[in-house]
N, C-alpha and C positions, 0 to 999 in steps of 0.2 A: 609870515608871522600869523599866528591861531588868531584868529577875533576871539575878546573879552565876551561873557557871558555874564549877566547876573542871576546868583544863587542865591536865595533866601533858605537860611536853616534853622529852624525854631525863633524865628526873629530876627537873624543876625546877618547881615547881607557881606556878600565878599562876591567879588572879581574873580571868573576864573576863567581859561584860554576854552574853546571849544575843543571837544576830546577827550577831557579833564573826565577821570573815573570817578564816578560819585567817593567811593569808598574811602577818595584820597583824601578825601574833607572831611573825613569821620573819625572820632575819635569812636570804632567802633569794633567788638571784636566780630572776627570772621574763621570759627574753629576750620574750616574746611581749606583754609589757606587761600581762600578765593574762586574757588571752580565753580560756587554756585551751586552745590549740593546739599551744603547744611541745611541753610535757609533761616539760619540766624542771625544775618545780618539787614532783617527788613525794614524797610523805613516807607514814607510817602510819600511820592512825590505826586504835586498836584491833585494833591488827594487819591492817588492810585497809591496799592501797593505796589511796592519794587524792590527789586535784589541789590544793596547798593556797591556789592562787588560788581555787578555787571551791569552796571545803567553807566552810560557814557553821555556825558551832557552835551547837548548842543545847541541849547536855546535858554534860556531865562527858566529858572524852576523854582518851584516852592518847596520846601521839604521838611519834614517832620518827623523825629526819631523816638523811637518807642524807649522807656526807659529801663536801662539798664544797670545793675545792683553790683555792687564789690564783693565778691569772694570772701566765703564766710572763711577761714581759716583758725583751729584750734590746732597749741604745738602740743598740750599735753605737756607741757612744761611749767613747774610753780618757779614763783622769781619773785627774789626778794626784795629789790630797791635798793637797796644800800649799797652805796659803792665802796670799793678796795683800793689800793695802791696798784696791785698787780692783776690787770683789766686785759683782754684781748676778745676776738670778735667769733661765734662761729655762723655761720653762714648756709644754709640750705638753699640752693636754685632749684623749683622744682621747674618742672614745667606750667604749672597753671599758679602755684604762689612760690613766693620767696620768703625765707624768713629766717632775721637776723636776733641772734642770743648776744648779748651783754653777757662777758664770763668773770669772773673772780677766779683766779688761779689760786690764788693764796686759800680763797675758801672751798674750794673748787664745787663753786654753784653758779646759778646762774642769777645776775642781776634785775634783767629786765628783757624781754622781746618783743621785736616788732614784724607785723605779717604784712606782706602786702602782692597785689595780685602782678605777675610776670605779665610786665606789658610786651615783652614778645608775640602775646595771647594773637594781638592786630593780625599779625603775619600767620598765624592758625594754631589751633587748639592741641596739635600735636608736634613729637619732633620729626614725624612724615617733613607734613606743609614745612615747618622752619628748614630741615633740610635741602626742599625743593627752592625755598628761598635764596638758601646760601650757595644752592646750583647755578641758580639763573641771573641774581642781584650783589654773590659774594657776601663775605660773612659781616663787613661794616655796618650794615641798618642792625642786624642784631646786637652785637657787640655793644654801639651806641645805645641804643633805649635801655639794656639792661644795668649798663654801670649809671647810667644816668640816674635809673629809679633806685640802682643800690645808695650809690651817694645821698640820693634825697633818705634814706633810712637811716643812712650813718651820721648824717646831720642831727638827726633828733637826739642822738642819745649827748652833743656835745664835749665828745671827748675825743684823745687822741692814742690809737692802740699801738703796740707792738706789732703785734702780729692779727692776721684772720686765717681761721683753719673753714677752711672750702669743700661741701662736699655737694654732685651733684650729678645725673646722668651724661652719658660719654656726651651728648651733644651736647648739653649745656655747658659744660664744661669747655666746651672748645669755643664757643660765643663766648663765652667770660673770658678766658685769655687770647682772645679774637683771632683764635685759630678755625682756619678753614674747615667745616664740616662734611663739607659733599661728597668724598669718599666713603662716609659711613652708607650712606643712600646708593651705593653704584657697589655688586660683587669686584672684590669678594670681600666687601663689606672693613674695610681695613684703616682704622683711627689712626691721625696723625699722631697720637700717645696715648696709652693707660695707666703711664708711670704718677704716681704723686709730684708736683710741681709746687717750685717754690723758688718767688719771684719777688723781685721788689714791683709793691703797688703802683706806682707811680710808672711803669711801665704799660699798663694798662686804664689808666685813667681813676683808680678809686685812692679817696680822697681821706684825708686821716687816719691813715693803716700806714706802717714800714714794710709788711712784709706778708704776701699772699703763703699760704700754705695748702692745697690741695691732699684730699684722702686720694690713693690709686684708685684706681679699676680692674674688674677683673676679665672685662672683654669687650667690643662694641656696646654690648647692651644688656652687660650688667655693669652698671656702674658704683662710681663713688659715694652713692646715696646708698646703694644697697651695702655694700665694706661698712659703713658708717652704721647701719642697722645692724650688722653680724659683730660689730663691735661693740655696741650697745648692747644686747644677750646676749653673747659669750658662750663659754662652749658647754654642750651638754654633760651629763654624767656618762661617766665609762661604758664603753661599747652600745651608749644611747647614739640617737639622732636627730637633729633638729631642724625644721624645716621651719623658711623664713619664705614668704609670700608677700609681694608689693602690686600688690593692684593698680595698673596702670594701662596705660594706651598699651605698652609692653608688659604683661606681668611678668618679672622675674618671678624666679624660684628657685630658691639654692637649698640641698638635701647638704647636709655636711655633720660629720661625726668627729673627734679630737684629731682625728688623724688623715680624713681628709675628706673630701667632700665633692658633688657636682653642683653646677649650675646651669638653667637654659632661660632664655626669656619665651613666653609663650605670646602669640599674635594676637591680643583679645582684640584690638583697636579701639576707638574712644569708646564704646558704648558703654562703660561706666563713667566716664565723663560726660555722657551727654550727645556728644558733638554730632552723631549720628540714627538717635533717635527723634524721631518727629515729634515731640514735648520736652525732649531731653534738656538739660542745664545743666553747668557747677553748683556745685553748694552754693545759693547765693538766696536771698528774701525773697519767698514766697514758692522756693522748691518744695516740693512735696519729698520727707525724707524719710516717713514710716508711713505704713499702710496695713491694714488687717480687715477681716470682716469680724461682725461679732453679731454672729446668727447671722440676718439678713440685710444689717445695716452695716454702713462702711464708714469705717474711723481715718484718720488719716492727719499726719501734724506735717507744717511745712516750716521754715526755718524762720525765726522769728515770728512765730504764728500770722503770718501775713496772708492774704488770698494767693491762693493757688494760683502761678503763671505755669508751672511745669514740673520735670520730674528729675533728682538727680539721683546720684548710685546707688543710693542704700532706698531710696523709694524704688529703684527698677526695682530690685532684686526680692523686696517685702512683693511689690504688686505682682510680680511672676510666681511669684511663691505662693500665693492665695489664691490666683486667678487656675493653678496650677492645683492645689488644694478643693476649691470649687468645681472641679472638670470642665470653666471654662475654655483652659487650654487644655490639649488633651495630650497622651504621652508624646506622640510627635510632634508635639509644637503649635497645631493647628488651633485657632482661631476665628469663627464663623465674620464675627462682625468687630469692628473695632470696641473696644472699652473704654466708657467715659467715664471720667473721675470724679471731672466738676468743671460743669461746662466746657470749655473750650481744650480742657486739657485730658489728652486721651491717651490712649498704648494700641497700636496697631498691629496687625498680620506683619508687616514688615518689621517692627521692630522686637517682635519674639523672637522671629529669624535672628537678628543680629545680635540679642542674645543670649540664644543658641550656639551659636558659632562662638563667642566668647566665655561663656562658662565650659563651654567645651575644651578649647586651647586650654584653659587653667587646669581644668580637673583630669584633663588627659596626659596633660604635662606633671600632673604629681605621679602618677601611675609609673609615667615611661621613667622618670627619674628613680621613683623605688626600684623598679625592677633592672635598670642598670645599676646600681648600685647593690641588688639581692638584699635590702630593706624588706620589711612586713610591718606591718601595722603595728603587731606588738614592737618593734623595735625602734619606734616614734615616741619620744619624748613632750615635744611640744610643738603646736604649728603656730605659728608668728604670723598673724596677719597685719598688713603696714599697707601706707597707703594715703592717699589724702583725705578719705571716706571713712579707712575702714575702722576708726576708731566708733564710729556708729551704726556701724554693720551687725545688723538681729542673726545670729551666728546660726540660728534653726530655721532662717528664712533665707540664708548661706546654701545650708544641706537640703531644705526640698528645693532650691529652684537647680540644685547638682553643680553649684560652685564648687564645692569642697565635699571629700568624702564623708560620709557620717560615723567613720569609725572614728572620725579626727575631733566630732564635734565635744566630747567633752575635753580633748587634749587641747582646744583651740585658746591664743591668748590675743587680744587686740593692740594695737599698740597705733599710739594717738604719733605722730611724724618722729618715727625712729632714726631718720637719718638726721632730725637736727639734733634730737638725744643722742646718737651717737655721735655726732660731729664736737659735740658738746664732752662729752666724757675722753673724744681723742684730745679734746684740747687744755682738759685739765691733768694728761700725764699717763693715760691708759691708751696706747697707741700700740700696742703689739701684736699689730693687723697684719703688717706685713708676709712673715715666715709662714701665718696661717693661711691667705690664700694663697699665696703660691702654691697650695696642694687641692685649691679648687681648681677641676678642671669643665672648663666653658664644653657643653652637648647640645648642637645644631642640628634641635627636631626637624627642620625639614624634611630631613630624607632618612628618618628612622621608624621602619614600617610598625615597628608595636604601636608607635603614637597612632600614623596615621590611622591604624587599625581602632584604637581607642578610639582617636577623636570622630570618628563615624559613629560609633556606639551610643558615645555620650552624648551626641546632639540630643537623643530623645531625654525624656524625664521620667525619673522613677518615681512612677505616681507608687510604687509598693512601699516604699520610706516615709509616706506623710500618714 
């Protein structure tokens, strides 16, 4: 038997075996799923700092944790309060927030909703980490924290639904009906389902609902959240095309026309989340989320006009774009010294590299998808940007940092969390998703040489567009 250890944490003393991983005592999140890379999980012990994913206790410690904000979250959805007779729920899992719509069938609006952050987050910032989880741990610990913190949501509105329509990426989707995910993580990459699912509640643990409803998928990793956006805009005008964009760990992309369409997810990894830049954050109090110069002086708003801790997506993408603009950075990317913003909070040589590498996957991924499809520019309708961001995304701070083409930039539309608008419109009677994607067909850029070719190209920046 371990000998007990006393732990002191902010005050609070507890018992713990020697061995005992800091981390396991934290209500803390750790994007990097625990390896020790991010370095957002730091706290003090004994007045040192330490990693509390990797500090293993084995004596008596003191420890003091830095504080952390909740997840700003806007659905872009108005709600009216007043309730109906004919009531059901829709539901968006993202990865980094959840968020639950109060629906009115009868008026087919939406009631009320509630955001809140995906405590899966513990287990890491992406569905990488949670997959390597449900490798090594099984898919239980997920499945548990998330109907747990759905039910505390479902609680507040006090009522009791028919039905919940579900829409969410292939992995979270398999944590919610606490199907095993590990397979999506291991070639050749292969989902226990992508069919629509519909289940009684009570099967999976959530609590005043009859009856789950899942949107389909259209492959590992374009999912149910994306269907639920391409259901929400609808189909372009005759022999147009319309492109729909979800900035994420994976950005999807789906090019599709009335008659059919492609999709790929492109590899950006978090670094518009955060999770991998050295200042990086979620949307949370005190991110830095617009940036500009004006002449020689530097503007900058953070969320909640709070003091600067750090930088989340729609600040990378301003600061690159300026710093990019200034010939700080120069067309390849290069960087003399780091850039401070405000005091402690900075953008490094290393985190231009990463992204580089991500706006790259995105912007090489709209290329390769035009040109297998024989698309041009003039035959683009509209580009749908979506996202958990990109509702606050400076769409000309988009095109010089080489997110997105500049032919696109007057065609571009934002859209504030499409997948719970569309989750919401499949649940008030406009579901006729199905017959349409079936004619999307899923394109596995790894080994399709025009991208590779692109995404070589596009790492640099076209200082000749600013």
């Amino acid at each position: 038997m371990s000998d007990k250890v006393k732990v002191v944490i902010n005050g609070n003393k507890v018992l713990v075996n020697t061995g005992t991983r800091l981390s396991d005592l934290l209500d803390i999140e750790k994007p990097c799923g625990g390896k020790g890379t991010c370095g957002k999980c730091k706290v003090k012990v004994n007045e040192k700092e330490e990693l509390a994913c990797k500090y293993i206790i084995n004596s008596n410690i003191q420890v003091e944790t830095y504080k952390q904000s909740k997840i700003i979250s806007e659905t872009g959805i108005q709600s009216s309060g007043k309730l109906t007779e004919n009531l059901c729920f829709a539901l968006d899992i993202g990865t980094t927030t959840i968020a639950l719509a109060l629906v009115s069938i009868d008026e087919k609006r939406v009631v009320k909703v509630l955001t809140s952050t995906n405590p899966q987050r513990k287990f890491g910032a992406d569905v990488i980490t949670r997959i390597e989880h449900c490798q090594k741990n099984g898919v239980k610990d997920l499945h548990e924290i998330l109907v747990t913190e759905i039910n505390k949501m479902i609680s507040q509105f006090n009522v009791n639904v028919e039905m919940m329509f579900v829409c969410a990426n292939v992995t979270m989707l398999h944590t919610f009906f606490n199907v095993d995910c590990s397979s999506i993580g291991i070639a050749p990459y292969t989902p226990a389902f992508l069919e629509g699912k519909t289940v009684s509640a009570q099967t999976i643990g959530i609590k005043d609902v009859e009856t789950i409803i899942s949107l389909p998928s259209i492959s590992s990793f374009v999912g149910a959240d994306i269907v639920a956006g391409l259901n929400l805009i609808g189909m372009p005008e005759d022999d147009k095309f319309n492109l729909l964009i979800d900035l994420g760990t994976n950005a999807e992309v789906v090019l599709y026309s009335k008659t059919f369409g492609v999709a790929t997810a492109a590899a950006a990894g978090p670094c518009f989340e955060g999770a991998n830049i050295s200042c990086g954050m979620s949307a949370i109090n005190g991110a830095i989320c617009a940036f500009k110069f004006d002449g020689d002086c530097v503007k900058f708003t953070t969320i909640n006009d709070e003091i600067p801790i750090g930088i989340c997506g729609t600040g990378l993408i301003d600061v690159i774009s300026e710093l990019v603009k200034k010939g700080i950075i120069d067309q390849t990317g290069y960087m003399e010294d780091d850039y401070v913003i405000y005091e402690s909070v900075h953008l490094s040589a290393k985190d231009v590299r990463q992204f580089q590498l991500a706006k790259s996957a995105v912007y090489s991924a709209i290329l390769a998808l035009m040109k297998i499809a024989n698309v041009s520019f003039e035959n683009l309708s509209t580009l749908y940007l979506s996202g958990g961001f990109s509702a606050k995304i400076n769409i000309l701070s988009a095109i010089n940092s080489g997110l997105i083409p500049k032919e696109l930039g007057e065609k571009t539309v934002v859209l504030s969390n499409s997948s719970l608008q569309g989750a919401v419109k499949y649940a008030c009677g406009n579901c006729g998703i199905q017959q349409f994607i079936d004619t999307i067909k899923y394109i596995d850029l790894s080994s399709n040489a025009y991208f590779s070719q692109q995404f070589m190209e596009n790492m640099a920046f076209d200082v000749d567009c600013l």
